[in-house]
C-alpha positions in Angstrom: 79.4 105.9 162.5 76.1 107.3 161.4 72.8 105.8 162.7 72.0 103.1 160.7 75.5 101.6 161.7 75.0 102.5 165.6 71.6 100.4 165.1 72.9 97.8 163.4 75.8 97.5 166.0 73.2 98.0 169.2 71.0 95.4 167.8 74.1 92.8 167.5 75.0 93.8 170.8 71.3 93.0 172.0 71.3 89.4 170.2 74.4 88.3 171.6 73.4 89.4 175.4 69.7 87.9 174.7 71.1 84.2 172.7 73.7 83.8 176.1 70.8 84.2 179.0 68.5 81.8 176.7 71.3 79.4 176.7 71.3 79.4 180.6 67.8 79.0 180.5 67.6 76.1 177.8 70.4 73.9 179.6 68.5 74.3 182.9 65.0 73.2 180.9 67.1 70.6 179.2 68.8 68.8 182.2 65.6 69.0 184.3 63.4 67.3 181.7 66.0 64.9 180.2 68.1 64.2 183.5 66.3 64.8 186.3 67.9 64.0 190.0 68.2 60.7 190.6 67.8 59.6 186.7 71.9 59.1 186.1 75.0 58.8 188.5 78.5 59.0 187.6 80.4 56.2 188.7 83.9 57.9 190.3 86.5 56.3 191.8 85.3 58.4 195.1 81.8 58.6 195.0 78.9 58.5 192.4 77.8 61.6 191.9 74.4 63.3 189.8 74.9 65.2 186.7 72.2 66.9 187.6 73.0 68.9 190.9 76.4 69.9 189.0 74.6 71.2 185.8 71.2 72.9 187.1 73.0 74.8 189.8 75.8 75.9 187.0 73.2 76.8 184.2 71.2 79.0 186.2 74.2 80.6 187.4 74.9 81.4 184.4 71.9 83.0 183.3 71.6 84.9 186.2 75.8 86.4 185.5 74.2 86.7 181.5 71.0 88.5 182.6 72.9 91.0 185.1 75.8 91.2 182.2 72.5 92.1 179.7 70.7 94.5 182.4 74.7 96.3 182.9 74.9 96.3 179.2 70.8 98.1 178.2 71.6 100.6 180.9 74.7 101.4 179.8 74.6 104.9 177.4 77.8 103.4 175.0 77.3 101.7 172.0 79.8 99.1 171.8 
């Protein structure tokens, strides 16, 4: 591949990596200002239970697992 291609494929590989940590990050933003704690409850059989302390925990979890998966990625001397 010459370099325009390993370019084109690094910056594809930098987009995906970057669009999954802002994910995390915008379902965290989005269940704090649109369902905060206390704002909905789930009505189970066993319990009622928050959306939110499922979801906020979750999201930033997932950021954090994209953003080490981006940091493992940039440091990382392959292409693909």
């Amino acid at each position: 591949m010459d370099a325009i291609g390993n370019a084109i494929v690094r910056a594809d590989g930098w987009f995906w990596h970057l669009s999954n940590v802002t994910v995390g990050v915008a379902v965290f933003l989005g269940t704090v200002l649109y369902a905060p704690p206390g704002t909905y409850s789930l009505n189970l059989i066993i319990a009622n239970v928050d959306p939110f302390y499922i979801v906020a925990p979750l999201s930033l979890l997932y950021t954090c697992w994209c953003g080490l998966d981006l940091w493992r990625w940039y440091g990382d001397d392959e292409i693909l």
